[in-house]
PALO-668556 format. One record per atom (N, C-alpha, C, O): atom name; x, y, z; chain. Coordinates in nm, 4 decimals, m for minus. Each point is the difference from the previous one (the first is absolute). Layout:
residues N
[site 'CA',[X,Y,Z],'A'];
...
//
This chain:
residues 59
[site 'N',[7.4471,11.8148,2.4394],'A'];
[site 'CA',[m0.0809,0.0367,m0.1136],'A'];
[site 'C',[0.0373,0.1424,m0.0384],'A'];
[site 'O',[0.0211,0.0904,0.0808],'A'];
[site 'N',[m0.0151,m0.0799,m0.2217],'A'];
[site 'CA',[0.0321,0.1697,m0.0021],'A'];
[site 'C',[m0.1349,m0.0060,m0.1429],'A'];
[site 'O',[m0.0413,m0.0806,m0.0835],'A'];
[site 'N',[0.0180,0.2080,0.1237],'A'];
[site 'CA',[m0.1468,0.1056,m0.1031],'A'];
[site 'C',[0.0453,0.1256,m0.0319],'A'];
[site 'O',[0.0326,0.0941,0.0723],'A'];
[site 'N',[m0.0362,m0.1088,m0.2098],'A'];
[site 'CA',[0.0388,0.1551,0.0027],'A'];
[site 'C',[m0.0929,0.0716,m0.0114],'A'];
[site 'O',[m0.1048,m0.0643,m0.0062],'A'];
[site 'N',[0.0893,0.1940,m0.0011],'A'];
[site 'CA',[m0.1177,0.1029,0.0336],'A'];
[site 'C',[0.0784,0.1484,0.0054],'A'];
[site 'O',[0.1066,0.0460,0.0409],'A'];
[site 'N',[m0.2562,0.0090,m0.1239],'A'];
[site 'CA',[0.0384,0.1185,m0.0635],'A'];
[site 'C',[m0.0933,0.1128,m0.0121],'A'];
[site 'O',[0.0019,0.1017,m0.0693],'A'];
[site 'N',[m0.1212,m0.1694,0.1960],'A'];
[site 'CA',[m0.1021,0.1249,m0.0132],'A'];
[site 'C',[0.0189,0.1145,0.0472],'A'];
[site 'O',[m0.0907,0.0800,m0.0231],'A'];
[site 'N',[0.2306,m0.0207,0.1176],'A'];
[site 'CA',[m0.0120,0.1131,0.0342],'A'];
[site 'C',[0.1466,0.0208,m0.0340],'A'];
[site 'O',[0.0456,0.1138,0.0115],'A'];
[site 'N',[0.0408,m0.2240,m0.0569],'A'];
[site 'CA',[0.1361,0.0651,m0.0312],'A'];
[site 'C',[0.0993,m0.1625,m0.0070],'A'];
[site 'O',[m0.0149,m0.0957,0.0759],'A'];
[site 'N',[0.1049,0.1064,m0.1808],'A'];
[site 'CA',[m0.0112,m0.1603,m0.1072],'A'];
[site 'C',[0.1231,m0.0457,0.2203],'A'];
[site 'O',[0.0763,0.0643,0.0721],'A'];
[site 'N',[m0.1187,m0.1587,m0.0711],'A'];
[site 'CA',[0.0934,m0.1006,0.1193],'A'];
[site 'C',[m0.0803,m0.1184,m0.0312],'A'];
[site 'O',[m0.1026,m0.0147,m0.0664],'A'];
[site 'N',[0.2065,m0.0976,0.1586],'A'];
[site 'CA',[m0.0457,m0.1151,0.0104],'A'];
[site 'C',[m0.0387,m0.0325,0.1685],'A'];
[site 'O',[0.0529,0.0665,0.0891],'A'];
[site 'N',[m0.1508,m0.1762,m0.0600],'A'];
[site 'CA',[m0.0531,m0.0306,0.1385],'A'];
[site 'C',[0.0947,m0.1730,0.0096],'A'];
[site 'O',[m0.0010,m0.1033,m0.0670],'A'];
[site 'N',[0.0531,0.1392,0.1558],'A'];
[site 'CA',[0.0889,m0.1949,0.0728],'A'];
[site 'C',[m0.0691,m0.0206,0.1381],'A'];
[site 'O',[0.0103,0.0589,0.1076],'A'];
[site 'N',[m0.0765,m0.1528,m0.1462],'A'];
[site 'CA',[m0.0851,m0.0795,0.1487],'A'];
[site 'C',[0.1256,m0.1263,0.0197],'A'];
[site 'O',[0.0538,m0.0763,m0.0802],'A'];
[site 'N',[m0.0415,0.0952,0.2076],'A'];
[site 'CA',[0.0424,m0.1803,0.0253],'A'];
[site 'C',[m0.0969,m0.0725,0.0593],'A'];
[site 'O',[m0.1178,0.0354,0.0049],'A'];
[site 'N',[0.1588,m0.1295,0.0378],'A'];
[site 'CA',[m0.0981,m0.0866,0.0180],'A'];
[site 'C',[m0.1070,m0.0259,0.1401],'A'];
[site 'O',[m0.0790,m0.0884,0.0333],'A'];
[site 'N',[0.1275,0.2217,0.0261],'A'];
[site 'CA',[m0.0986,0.0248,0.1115],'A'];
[site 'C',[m0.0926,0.1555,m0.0374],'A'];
[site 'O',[m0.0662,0.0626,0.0829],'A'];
[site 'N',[0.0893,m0.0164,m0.2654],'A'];
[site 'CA',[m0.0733,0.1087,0.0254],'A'];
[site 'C',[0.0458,0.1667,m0.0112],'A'];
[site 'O',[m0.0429,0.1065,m0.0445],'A'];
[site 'N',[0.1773,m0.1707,0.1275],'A'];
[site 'CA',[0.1226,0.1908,0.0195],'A'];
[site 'C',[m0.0096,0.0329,m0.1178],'A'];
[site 'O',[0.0289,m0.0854,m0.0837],'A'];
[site 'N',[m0.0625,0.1884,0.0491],'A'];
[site 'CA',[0.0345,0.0524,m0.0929],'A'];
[site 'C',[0.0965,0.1233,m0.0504],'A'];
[site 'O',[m0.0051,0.1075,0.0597],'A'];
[site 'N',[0.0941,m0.1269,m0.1726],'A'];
[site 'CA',[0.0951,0.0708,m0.0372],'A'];
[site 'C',[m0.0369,0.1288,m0.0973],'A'];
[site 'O',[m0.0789,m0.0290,m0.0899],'A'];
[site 'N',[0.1144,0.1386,0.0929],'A'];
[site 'CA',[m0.0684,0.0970,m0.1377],'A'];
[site 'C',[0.1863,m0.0029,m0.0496],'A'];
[site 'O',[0.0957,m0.0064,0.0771],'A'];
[site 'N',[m0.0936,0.0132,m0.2218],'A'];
[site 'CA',[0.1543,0.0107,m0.1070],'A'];
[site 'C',[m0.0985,0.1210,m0.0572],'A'];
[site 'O',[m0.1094,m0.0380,m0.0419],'A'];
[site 'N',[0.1420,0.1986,0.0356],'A'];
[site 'CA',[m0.0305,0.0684,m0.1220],'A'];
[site 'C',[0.0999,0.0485,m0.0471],'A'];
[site 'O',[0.1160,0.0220,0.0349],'A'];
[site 'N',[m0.1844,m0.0071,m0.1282],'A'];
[site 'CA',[0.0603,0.0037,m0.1513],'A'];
[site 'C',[m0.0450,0.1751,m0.0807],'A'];
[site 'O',[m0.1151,0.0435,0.0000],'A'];
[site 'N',[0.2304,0.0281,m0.0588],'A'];
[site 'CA',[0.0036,0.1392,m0.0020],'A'];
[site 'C',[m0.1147,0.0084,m0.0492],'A'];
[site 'O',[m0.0163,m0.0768,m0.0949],'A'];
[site 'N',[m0.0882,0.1522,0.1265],'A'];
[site 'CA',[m0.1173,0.0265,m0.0079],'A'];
[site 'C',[m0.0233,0.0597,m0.1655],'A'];
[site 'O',[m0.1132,0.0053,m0.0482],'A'];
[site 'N',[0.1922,0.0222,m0.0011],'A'];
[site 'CA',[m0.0196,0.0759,m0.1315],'A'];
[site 'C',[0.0353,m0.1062,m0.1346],'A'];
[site 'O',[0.0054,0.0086,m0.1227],'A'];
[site 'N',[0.0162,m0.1216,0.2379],'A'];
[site 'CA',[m0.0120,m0.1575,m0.1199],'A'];
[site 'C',[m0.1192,m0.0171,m0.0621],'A'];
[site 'O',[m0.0939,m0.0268,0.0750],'A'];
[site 'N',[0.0701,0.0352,m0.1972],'A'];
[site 'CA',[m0.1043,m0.0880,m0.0952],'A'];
[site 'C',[m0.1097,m0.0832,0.0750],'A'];
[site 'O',[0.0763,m0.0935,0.0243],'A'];
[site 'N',[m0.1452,0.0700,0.0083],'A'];
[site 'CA',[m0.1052,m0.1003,0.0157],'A'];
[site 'C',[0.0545,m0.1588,m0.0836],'A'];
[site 'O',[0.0091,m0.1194,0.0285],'A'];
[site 'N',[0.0079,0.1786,m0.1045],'A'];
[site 'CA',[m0.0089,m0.1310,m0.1087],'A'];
[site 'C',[0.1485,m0.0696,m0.0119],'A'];
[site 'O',[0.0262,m0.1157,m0.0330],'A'];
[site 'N',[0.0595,0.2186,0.0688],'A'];
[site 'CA',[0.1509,m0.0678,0.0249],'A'];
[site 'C',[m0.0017,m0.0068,0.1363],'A'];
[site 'O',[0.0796,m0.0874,0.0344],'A'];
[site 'N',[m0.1434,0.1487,0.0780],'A'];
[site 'CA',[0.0050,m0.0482,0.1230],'A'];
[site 'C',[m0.0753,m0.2070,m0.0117],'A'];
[site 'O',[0.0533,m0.0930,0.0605],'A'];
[site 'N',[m0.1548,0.0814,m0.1344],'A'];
[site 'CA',[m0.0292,m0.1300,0.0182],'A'];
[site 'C',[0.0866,m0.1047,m0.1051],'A'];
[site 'O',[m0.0245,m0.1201,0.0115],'A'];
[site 'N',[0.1001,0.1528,m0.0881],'A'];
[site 'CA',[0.0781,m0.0148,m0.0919],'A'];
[site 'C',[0.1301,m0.0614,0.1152],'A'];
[site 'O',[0.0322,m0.1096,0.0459],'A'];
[site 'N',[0.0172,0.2583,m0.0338],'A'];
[site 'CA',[0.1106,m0.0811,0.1313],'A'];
[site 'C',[m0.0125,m0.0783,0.0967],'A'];
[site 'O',[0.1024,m0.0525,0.0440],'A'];
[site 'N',[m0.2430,0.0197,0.0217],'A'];
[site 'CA',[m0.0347,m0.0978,0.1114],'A'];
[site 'C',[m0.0289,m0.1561,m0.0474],'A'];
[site 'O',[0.0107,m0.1100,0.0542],'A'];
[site 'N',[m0.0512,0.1565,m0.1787],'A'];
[site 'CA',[m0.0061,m0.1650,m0.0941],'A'];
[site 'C',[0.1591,m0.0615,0.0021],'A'];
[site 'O',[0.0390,m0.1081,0.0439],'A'];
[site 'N',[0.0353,0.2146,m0.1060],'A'];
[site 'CA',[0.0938,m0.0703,m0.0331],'A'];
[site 'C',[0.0725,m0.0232,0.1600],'A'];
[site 'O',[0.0568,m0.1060,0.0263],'A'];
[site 'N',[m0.0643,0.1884,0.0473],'A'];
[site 'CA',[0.0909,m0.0245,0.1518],'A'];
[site 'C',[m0.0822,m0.1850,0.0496],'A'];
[site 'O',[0.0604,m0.1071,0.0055],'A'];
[site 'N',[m0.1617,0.1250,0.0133],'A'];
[site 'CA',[m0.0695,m0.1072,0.0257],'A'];
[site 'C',[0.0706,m0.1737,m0.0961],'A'];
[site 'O',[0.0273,m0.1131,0.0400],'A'];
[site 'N',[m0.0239,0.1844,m0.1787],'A'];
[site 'CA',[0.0786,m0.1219,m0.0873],'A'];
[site 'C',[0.1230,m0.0337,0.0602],'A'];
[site 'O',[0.0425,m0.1156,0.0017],'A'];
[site 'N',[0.0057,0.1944,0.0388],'A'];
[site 'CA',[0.1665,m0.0045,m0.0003],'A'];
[site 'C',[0.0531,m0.0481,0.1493],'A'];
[site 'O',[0.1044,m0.0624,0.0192],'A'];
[site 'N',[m0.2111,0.1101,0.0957],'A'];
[site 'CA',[0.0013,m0.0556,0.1346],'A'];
[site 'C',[m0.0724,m0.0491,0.0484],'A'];
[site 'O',[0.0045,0.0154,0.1220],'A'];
[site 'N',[m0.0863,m0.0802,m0.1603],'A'];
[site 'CA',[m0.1608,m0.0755,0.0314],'A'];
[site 'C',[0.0779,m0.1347,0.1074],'A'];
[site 'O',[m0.0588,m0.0259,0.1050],'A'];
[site 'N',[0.1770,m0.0455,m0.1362],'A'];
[site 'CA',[0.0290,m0.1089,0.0828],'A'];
[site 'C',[0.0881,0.0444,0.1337],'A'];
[site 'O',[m0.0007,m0.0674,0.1031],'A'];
[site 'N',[0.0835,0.2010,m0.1206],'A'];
[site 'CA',[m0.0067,0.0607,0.0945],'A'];
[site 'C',[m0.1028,0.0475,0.1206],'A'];
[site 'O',[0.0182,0.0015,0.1217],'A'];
[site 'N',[m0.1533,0.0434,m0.2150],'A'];
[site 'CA',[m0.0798,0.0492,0.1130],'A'];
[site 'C',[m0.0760,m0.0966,0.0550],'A'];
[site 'O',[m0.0540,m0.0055,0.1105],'A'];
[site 'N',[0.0567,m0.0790,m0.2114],'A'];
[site 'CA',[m0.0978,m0.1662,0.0530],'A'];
[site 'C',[0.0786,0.0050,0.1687],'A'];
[site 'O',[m0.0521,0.0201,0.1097],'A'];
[site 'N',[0.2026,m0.0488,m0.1493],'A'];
[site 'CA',[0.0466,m0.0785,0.1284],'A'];
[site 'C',[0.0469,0.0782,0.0673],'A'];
[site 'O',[0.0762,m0.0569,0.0781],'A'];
[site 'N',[m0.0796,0.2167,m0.0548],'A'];
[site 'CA',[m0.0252,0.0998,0.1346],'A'];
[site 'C',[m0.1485,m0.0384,0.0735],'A'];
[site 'O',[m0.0072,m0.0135,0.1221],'A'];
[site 'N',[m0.1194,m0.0036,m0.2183],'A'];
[site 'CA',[m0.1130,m0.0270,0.0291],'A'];
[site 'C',[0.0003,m0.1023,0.1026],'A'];
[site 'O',[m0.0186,0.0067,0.1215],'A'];
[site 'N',[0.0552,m0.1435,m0.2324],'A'];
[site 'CA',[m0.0441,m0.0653,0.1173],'A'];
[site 'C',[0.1425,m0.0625,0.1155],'A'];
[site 'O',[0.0007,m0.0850,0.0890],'A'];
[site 'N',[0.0734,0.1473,m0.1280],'A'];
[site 'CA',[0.1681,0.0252,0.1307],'A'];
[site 'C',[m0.0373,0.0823,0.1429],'A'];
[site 'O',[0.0670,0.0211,0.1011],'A'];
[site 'N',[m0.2086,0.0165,m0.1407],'A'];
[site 'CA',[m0.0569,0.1344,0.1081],'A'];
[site 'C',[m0.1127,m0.1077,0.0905],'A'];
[site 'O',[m0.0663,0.0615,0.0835],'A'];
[site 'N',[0.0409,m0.2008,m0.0912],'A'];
[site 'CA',[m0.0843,m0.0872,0.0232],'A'];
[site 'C',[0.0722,m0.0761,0.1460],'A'];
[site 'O',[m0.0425,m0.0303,0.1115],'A'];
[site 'N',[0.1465,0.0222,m0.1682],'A'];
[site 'CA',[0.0993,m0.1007,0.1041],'A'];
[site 'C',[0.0443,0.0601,0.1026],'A'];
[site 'O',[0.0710,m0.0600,0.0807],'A'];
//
């Protein structure tokens, strides 16, 4: 699963599927609004990628 989040500085959060969690930040002096801008579109573009790290992390 990835969330992006931007309350103390724009990154994204990657849980797998037991929970671990990953922090990705992102240069802090990014936009708010293009920080969630870029996580939409990353999400469009690798969503079947992250599906099957997700559940590749099961087996």
């Amino acid at each position: 699963m990835k969330r992006p989040d931007g309350t103390h500085r724009p990154h994204f959060d990657r849980y797998d599927a037991f929970g671990n969690e990953t922090c990705v930040w992102w240069d802090e002096d990014l936009p708010h609004r293009e920080a969630l801008s870029k996580a939409i579109a990353d999400m469009k573009r690798n969503w079947h990628r992250y599906r099957r790290e997700y559940y590749g992390g099961l087996k």
